[in-house]
Structures are given as C-alpha cells and as structure tokens.
C-alpha positions in Angstrom: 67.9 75.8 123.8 69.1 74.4 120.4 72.2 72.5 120.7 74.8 73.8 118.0 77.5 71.3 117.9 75.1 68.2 116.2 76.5 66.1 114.3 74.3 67.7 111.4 76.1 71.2 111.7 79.6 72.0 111.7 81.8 73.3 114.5 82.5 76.8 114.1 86.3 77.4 113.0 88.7 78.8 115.4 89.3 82.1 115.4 92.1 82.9 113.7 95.4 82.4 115.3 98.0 85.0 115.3 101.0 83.8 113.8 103.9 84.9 116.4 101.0 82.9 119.3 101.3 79.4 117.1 105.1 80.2 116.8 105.4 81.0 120.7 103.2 77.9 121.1 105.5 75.6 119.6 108.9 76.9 120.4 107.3 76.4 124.2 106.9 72.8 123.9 110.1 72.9 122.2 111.7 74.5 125.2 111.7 71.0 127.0 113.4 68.9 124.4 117.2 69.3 124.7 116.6 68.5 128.7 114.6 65.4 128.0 117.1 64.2 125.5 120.0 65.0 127.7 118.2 62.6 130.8 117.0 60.0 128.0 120.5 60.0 126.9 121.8 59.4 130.6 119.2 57.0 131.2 120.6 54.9 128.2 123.9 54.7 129.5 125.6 57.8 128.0 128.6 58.7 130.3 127.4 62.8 131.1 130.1 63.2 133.0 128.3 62.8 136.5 130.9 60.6 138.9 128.3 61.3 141.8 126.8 58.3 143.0 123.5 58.1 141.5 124.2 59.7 138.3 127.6 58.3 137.6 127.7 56.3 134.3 128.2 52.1 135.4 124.3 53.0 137.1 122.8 53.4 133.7 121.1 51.9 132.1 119.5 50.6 135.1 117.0 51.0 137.8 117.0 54.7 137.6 116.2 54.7 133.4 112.5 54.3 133.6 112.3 57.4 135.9 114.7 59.9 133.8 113.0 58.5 131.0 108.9 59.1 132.4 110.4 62.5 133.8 111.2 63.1 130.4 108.4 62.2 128.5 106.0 63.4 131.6 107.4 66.6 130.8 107.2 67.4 127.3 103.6 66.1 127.5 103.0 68.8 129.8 105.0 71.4 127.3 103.0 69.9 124.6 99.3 71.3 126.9 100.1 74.9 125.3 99.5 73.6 121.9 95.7 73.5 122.9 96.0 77.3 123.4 96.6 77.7 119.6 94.2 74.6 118.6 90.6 73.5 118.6 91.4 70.9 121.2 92.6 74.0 123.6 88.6 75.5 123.2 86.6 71.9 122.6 86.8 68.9 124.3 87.6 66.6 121.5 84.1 64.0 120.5 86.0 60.9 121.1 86.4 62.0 124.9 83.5 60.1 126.7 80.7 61.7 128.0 82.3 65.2 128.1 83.3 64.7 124.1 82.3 68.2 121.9 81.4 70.7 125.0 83.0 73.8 124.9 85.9 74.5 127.6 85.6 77.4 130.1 88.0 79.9 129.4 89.1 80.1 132.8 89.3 76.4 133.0 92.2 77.0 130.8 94.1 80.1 131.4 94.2 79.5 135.4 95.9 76.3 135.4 98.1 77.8 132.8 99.0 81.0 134.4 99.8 79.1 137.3 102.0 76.5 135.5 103.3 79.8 133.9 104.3 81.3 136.9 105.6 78.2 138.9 107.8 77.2 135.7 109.2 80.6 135.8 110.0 80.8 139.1 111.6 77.4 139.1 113.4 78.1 136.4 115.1 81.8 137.0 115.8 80.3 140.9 117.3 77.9 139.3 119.7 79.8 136.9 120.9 81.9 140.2 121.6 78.2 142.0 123.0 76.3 138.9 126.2 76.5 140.1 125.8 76.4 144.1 127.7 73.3 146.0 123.8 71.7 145.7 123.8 71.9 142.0 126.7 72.0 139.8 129.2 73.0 141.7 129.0 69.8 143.8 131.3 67.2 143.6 130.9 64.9 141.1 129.0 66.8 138.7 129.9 67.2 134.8 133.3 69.5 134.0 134.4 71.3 130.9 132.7 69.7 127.9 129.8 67.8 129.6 129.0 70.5 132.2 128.2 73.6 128.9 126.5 70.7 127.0 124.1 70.5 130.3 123.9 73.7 130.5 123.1 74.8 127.3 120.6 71.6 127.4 119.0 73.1 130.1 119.0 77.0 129.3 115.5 77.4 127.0 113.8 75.9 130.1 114.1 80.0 131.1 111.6 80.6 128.0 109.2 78.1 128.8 107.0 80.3 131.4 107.1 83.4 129.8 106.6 81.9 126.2 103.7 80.1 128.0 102.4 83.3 129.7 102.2 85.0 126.6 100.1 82.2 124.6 97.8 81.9 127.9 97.4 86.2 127.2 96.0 85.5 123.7 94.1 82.6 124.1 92.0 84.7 126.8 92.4 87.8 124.7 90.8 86.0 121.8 88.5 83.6 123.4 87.2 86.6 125.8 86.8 88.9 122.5 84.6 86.0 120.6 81.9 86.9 123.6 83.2 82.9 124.7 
C-alpha cells in the first residue's frame, strides 16, 4: 500500500465546511467565555458579591486564584476541542505530533467522545438551570443579590448552548466525514 500523505504529495483539502457548522463551531467555544471571565475576575480580587466564606471578596486574590483561574482556562480549552470538528486538525493528527503526526483520525474516535461530552454538558447544564436558584446554589446565604446575582447569571446562561451547539457540529462532522467514504 502506497502511503498518500508523503511529504512529496499534498494533503487532500477538507471537505468543505458548511457555514452555519464553522459558525455553530465557534459560537460553542464561545459559550464558555463570559463564565471563565466572571471566575478570572473573582480570582483577581473582584468583589462578585459572594459574602459566603470561600467566595467572599478579602479571600481573593489568594490561594483559591490558581484554581478559578485553571478551571477557567481548563474549560475553554475543552470548548475550543469542537473547533477540530470544522478543521483539518479535527480529521489529521497534526505532523509536529510525535510519532502519531499526519495519520488520519477515526471518525468515531471523534464523534463518541464528543457526543458524550455533548450529552453530559447538556445535562449538567439544563439540571443546573432548574437548581440555579435552590438553597445549594443561589439562593444560599451569601450568594450575589440584585446587580451581581443577573451579572452571574447572564454570565452563566450560554453554557445552555454549549451541548447542543456541540451536538450539532459532532452531526456534521460524521455526516461529512462518513459521506467522504472516511
């Protein structure tokens, strides 16, 4: 068998890309921004209007920073996977990868994990919307009022697109890298 992807010939291009799946792509990844800046914030010291005893301002920043902030950053990278769905790097392991570096990716090594994540996220997400404002969640003492309490909110509300906006790119990718007998 002749291998395809020398260095003398070129990698096929990726099949084109509906528009609305690179839009629903992005605005996925995009879904976890005004959360991570809202922790990043806290973690800097912002007063958020917590008066709880973990999140109330005088502990910030401080030994709880680094986690807000890795949670933060942990989770946009994670937002930022469905990218690959609409990219070359979502179908071909990148060159500079060692040892595995220009090999093709199963399919299904990419649309379980993200179906799953699509799933979970969604779950997580619409439970939590039910709970947001349960004695465990916002309605404990302590937690943000007025002003700081709709800022949260609305900082965490397109975390209820994230799974489906995900499920949806995950549909095409297989859809298209199914159809390009992949």
């Amino acid at each position: 068998m002749v291998d395809t992807l020398t260095a003398e010939s070129p990698v096929p291009a990726v099949p084109q890309v509906r528009r609305s799946v690179r839009l629903a792509a992005h605005a996925a990844a995009l879904t976890l921004v005004p959360s991570g800046l809202w922790r990043i914030a806290i973690a800097l010291g912002w007063d958020s209007g917590f008066t709880d005893e973990v999140l109330r301002p005088e502990n910030f920043p401080g030994e709880g920073s680094p986690y807000l902030i890795g949670l933060s950053l942990f989770a946009e990278a994670i937002g930022l996977l469905t990218l690959g769905l609409v990219h070359r790097w979502g179908e071909e392991l990148p060159r500079w990868v060692p040892t595995l570096g220009g090999r093709r990716i199963p399919v299904l090594a990419a649309v379980i994990p993200a179906l799953l994540g699509a799933a979970l996220v969604t779950l997580i997400t619409v439970t939590g919307a039910f709970t947001w404002n349960d004695a465990d969640n916002m309605g404990a003492a302590g937690s943000p009022e007025g002003g700081h309490y709709w800022l949260m909110t609305a900082c965490y509300l397109p975390l209820l697109a994230w799974g489906p906006l995900l499920a949806v790119v995950t549909a095409a990718y297989y859809r298209r890298r199914r159809g390009g007998g992949r």
